[in-house]
Backbone bond lengths (Angstrom), bond angles and torsions (degrees), N, CA, C in turn:
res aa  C-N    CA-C-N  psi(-1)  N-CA   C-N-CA  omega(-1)  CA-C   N-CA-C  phi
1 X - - - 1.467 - - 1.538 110.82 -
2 X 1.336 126.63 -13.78 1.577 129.48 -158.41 1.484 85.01 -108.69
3 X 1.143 132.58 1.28 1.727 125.30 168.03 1.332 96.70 -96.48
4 X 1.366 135.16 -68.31 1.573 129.51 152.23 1.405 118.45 -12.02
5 X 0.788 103.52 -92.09 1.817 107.73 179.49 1.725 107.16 -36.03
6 X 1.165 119.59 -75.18 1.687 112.04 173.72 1.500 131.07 -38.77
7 X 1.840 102.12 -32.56 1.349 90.11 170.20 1.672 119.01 -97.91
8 X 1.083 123.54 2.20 1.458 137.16 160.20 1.639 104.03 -74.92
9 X 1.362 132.60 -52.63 1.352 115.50 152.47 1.744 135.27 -48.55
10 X 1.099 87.74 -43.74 1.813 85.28 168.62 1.240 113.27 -80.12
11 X 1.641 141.51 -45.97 0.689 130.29 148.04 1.609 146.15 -1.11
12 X 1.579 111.23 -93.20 1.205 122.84 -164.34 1.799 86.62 -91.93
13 X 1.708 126.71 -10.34 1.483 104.74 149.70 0.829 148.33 -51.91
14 X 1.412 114.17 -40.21 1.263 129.65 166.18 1.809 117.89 -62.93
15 X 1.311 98.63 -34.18 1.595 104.44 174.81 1.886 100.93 -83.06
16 X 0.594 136.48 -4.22 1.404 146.14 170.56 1.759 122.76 -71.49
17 X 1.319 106.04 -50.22 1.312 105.90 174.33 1.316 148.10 -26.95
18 X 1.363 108.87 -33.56 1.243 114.09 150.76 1.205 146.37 -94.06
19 X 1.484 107.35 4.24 1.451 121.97 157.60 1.051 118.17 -67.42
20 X 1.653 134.02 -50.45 1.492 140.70 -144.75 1.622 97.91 -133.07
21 X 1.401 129.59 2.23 1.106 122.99 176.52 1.169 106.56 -161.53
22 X 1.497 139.24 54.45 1.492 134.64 -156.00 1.830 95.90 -96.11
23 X 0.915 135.86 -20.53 1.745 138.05 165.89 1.257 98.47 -56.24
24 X 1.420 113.94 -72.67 1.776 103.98 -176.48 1.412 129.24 -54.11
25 X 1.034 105.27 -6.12 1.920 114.77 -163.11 1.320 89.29 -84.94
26 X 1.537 121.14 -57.26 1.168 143.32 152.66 1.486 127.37 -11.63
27 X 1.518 112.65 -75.05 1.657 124.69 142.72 1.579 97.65 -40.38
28 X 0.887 146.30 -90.55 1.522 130.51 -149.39 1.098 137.34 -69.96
29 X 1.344 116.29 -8.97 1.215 142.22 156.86 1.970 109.68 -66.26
30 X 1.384 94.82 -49.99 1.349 88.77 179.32 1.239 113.96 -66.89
31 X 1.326 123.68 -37.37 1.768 128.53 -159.98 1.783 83.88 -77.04
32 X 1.375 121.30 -71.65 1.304 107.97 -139.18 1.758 104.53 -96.73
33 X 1.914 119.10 8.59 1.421 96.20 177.31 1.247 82.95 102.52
34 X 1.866 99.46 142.09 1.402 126.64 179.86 1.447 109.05 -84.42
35 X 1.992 108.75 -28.50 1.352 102.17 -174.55 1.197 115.85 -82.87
36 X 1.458 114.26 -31.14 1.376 123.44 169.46 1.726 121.16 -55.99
37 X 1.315 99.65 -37.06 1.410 97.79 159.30 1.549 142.10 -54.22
38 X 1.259 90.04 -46.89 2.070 113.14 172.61 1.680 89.43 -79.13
39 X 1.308 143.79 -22.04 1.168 113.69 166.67 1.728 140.45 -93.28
40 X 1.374 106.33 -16.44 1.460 138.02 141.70 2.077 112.97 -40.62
41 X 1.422 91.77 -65.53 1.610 88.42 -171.99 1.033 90.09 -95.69
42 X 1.478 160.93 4.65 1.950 124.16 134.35 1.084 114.35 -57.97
43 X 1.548 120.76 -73.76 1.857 111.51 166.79 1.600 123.55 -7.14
44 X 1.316 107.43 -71.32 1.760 120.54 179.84 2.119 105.94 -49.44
45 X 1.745 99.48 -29.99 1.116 92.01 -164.13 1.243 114.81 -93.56
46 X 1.675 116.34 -28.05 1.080 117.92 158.73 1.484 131.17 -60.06
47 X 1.395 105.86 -32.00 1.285 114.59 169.24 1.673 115.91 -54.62
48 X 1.263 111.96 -56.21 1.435 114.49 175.35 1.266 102.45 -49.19
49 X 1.395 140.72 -66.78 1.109 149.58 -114.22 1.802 85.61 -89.61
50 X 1.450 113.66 -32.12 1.319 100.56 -173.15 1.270 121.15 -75.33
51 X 1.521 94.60 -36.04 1.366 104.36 -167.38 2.399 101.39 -70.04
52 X 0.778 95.27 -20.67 1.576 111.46 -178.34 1.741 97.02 -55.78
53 X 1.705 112.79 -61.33 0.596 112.85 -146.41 1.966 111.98 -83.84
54 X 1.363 95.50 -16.97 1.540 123.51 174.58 1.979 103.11 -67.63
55 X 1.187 109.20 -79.80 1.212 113.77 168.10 1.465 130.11 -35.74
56 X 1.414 107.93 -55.64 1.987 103.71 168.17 1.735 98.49 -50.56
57 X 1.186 117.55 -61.81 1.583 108.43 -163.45 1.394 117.72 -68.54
58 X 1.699 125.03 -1.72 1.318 119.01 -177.97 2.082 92.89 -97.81
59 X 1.627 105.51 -38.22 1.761 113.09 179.64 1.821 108.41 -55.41
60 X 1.684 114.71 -24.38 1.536 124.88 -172.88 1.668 95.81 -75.04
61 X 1.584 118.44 -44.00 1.257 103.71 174.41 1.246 145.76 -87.10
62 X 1.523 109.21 5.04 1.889 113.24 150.25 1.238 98.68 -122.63
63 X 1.768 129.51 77.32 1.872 123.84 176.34 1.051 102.77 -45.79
64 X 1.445 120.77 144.02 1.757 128.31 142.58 1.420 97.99 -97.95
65 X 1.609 110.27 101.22 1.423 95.96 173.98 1.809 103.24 -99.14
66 X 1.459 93.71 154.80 1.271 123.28 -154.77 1.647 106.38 -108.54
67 X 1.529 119.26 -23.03 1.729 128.56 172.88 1.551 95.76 176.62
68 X 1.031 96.83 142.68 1.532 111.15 165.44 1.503 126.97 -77.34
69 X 1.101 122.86 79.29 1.629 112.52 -161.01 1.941 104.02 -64.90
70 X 1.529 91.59 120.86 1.438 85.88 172.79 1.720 123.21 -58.49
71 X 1.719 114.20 169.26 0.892 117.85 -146.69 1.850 104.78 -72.41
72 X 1.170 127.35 -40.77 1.396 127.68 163.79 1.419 123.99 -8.43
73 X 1.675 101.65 -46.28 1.968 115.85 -171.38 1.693 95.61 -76.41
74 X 1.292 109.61 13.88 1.608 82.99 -169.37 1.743 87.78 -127.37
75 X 1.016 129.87 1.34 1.117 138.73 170.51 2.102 105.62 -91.03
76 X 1.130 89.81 -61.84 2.074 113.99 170.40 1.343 94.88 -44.10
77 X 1.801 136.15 -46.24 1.363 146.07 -148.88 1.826 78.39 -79.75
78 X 1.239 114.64 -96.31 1.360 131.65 -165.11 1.770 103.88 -24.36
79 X 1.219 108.27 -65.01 1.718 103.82 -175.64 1.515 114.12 -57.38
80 X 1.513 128.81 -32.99 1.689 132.43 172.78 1.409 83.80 -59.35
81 X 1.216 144.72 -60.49 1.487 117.21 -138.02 1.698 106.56 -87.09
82 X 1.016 106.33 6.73 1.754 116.03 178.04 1.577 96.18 -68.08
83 X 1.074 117.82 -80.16 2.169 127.92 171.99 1.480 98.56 -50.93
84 X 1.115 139.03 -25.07 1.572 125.58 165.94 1.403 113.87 -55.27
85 X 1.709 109.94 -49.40 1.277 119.50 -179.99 1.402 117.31 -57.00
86 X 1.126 92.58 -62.03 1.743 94.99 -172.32 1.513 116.81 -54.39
87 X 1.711 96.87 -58.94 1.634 91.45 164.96 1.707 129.43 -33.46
88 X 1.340 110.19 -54.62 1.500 116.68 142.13 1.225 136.02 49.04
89 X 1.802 68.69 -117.05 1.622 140.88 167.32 1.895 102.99 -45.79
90 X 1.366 84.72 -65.88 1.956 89.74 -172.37 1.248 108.71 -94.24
91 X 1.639 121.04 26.17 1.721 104.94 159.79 1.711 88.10 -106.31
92 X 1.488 126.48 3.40 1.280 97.62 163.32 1.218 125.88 -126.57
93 X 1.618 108.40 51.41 1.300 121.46 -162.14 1.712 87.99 -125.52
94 X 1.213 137.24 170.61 1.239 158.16 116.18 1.309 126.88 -64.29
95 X 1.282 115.93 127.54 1.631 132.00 175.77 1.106 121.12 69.70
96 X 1.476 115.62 36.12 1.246 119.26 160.80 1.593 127.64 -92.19
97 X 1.293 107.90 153.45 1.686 100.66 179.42 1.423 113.84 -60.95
98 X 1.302 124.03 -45.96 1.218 137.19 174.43 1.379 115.56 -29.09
99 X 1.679 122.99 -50.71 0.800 136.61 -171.25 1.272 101.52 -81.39
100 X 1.150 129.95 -47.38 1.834 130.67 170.58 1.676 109.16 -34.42
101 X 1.491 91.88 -42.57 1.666 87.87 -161.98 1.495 108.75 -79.55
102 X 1.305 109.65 -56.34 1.399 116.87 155.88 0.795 166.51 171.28
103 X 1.609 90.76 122.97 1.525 108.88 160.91 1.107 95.48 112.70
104 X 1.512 102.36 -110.57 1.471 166.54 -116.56 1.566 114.84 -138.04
105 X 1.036 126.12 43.01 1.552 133.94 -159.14 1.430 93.57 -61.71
106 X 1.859 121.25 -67.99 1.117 119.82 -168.29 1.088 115.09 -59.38
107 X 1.550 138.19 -41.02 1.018 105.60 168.36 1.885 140.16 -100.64
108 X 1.403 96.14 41.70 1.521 116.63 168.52 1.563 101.03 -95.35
109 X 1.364 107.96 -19.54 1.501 110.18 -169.04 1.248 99.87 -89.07
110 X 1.614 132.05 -32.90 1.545 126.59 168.97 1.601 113.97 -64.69
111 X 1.369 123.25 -38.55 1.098 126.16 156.20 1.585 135.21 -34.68
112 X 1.668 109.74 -41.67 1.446 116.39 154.34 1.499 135.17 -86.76
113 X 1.053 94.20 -7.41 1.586 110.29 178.74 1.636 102.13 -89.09
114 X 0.835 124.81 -60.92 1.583 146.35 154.60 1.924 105.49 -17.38
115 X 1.144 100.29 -62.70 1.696 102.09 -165.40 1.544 95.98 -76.21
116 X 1.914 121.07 -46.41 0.873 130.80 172.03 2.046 130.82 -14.98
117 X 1.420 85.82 -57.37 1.380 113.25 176.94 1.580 121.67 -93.44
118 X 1.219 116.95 -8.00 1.540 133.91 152.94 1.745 102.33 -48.26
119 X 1.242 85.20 -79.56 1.660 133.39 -170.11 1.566 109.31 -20.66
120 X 1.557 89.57 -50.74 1.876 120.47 -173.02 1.335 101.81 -90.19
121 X 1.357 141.66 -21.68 1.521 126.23 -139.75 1.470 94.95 -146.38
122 X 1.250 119.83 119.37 1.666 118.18 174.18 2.141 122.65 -115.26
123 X 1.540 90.46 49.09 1.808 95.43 -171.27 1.558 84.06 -95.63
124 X 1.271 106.06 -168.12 1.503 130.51 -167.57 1.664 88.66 -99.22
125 X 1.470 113.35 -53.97 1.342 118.63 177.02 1.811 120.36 -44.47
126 X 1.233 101.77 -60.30 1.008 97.87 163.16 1.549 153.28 -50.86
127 X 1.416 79.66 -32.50 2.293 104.33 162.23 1.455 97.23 -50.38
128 X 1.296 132.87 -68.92 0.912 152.28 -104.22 1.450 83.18 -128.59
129 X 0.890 175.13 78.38 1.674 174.72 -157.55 1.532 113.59 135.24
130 X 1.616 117.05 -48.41 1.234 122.66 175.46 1.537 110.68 -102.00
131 X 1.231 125.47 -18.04 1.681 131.25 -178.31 1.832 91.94 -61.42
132 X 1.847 97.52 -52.35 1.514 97.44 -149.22 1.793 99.22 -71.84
133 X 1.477 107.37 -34.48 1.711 99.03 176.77 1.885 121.12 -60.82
134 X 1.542 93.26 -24.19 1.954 96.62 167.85 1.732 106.37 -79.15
135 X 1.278 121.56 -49.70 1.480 113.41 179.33 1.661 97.39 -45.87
136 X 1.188 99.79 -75.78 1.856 88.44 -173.99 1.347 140.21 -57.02
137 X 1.588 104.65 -7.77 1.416 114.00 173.37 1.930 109.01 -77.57
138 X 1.005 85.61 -19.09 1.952 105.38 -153.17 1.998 83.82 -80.24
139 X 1.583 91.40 -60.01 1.876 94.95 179.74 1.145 143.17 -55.42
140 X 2.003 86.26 -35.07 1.808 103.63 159.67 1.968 134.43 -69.28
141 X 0.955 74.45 -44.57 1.774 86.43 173.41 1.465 116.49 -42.07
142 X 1.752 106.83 -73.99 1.702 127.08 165.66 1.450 98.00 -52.59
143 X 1.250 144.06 -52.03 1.608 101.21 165.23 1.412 127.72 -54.34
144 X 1.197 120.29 -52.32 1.089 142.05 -158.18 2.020 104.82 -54.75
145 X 1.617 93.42 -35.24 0.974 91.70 174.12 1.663 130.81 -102.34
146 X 1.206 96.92 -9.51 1.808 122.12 149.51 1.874 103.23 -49.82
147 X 1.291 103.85 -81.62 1.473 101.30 168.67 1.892 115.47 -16.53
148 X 1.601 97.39 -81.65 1.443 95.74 172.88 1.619 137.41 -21.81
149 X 0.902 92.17 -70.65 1.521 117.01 -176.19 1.884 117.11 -72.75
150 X 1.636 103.22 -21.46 1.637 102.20 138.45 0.938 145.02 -70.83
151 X 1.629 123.65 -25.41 1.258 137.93 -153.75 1.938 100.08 -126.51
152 X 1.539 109.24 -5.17 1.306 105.42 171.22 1.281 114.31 82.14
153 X 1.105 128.70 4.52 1.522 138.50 -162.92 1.840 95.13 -64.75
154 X 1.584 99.24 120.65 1.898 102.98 150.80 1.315 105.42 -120.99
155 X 1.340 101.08 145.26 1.446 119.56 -170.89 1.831 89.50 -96.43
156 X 1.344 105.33 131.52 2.025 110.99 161.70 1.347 101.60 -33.95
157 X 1.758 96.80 150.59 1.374 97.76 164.62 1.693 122.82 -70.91
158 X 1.014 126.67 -0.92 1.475 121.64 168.41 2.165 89.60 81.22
159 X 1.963 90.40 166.29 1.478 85.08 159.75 1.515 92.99 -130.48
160 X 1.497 113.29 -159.40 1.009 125.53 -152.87 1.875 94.75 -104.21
161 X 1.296 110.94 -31.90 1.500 115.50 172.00 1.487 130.26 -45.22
162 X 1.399 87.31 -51.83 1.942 119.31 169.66 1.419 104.16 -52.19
163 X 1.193 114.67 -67.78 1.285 107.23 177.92 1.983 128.68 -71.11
164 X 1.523 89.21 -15.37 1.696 87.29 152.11 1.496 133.14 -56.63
165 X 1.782 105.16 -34.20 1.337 116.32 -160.93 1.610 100.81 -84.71
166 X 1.309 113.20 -40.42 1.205 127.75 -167.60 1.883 108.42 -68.14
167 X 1.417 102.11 -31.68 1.313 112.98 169.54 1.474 110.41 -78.34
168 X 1.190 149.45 -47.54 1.130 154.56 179.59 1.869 105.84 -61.33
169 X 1.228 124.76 -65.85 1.718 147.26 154.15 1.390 91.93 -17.89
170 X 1.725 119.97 -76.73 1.291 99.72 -168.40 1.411 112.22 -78.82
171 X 1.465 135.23 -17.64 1.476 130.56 -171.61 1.727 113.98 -59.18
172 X 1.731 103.16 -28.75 1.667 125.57 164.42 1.084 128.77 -65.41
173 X 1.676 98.21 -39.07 1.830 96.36 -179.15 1.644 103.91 -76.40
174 X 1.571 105.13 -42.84 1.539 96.42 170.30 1.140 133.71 -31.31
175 X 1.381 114.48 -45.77 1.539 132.47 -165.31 1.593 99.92 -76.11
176 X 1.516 135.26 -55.09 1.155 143.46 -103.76 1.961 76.28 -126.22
177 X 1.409 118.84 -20.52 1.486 126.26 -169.88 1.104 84.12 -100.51
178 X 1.743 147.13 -75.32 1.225 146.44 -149.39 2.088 127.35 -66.54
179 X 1.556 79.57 -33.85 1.530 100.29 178.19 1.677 109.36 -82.89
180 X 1.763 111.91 -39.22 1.182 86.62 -159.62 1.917 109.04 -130.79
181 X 1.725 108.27 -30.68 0.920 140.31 158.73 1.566 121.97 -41.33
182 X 1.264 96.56 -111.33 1.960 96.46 153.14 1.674 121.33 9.55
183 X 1.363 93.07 -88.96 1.756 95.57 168.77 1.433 145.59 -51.87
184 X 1.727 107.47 -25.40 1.255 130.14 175.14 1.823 94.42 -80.57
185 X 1.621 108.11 -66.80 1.221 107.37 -155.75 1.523 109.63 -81.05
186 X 1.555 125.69 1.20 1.613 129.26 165.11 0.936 108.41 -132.26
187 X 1.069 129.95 -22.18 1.701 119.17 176.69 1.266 113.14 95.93
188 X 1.219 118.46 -3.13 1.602 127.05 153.04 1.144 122.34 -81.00
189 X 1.409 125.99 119.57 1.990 109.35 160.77 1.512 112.63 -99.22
190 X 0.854 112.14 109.65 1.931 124.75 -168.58 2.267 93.47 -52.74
191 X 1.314 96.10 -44.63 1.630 87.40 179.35 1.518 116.06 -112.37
192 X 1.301 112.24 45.19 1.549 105.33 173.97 1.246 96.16 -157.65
């Protein structure tokens, strides 16, 4: 669990920075370079991300399970993460409506993906892996949208096409993650 936990701290720290310290990010960006910056916080992020991904799979092999979520949440799990995707999908797209409306698509879409897998999954590991990506999805956004609404930011109105593609893009990755992905790359198959 202490490989988990460290890389969820480095991790979503590094994704954090501009919530709880967005002046300094600011300062450091200026002192050391924008590229140096994006190369600092991939390192930190990859680093987390590994260690995240090392730790859940060593915490999966002694569970502390914590409730058994009956079988329903795992059906409820699979359909939330369909609008996780797409949302996604269209916070990293341009000119979508989605994005007009708000904000912050992608990370409304970690937000459902996040509760999603709560919802379905009752280990200690899992509290603690998907709790901490909803706390920070929940913290990021309301900044994010604090930011906005200081700085005046309007997003284009988007068209309606964009958000066709972005709906279709994620309706694929869904499929192409749930059917075949998922199971290979966690060892879960959400539909089999």
């Amino acid at each position: 669990m202490t490989a988990l936990i460290a890389g969820l701290v480095l991790f979503l720290g590094a994704h954090s920075v501009r919530i709880f310290a967005d002046d300094w990010r600011t300062a450091q960006i200026a002192r050391i370079g924008a590229n140096r910056w994006k190369l600092v916080y991939a390192l930190v992020s990859l680093a987390g991300f590994a260690l995240i991904v090392w730790g859940y799979g060593q915490a999966r092999m002694a569970p502390v399970v914590l409730w058994n979520p009956p079988l329903w949440t795992r059906h409820a799990a699979s359909l939330l993460v369909l609008p996780a995707f797409i949302l996604i999908v269209a916070g990293n797209m341009r000119g979508t409506r989605m994005k007009a409306a708000l904000h912050h698509p992608m990370v409304l879409g970690t937000k459902v993906w996040a509760f999603a897998h709560l919802l379905a999954n009752g280990t200690l590991a899992d509290v603690v892996l998907f709790g901490g990506f909803l706390v920070w999805a929940i913290a990021d956004y309301a900044s994010a949208r604090r930011r906005d609404r200081a700085a005046g930011t309007v997003y284009p109105p988007g068209s309606l096409s964009r958000d066709a593609v972005a709906v279709v893009v994620g309706v694929v990755a869904w499929a192409v993650f749930g059917f075949w992905l998922h199971g290979w790359l966690i060892g879960v198959r959400p539909f089999g």
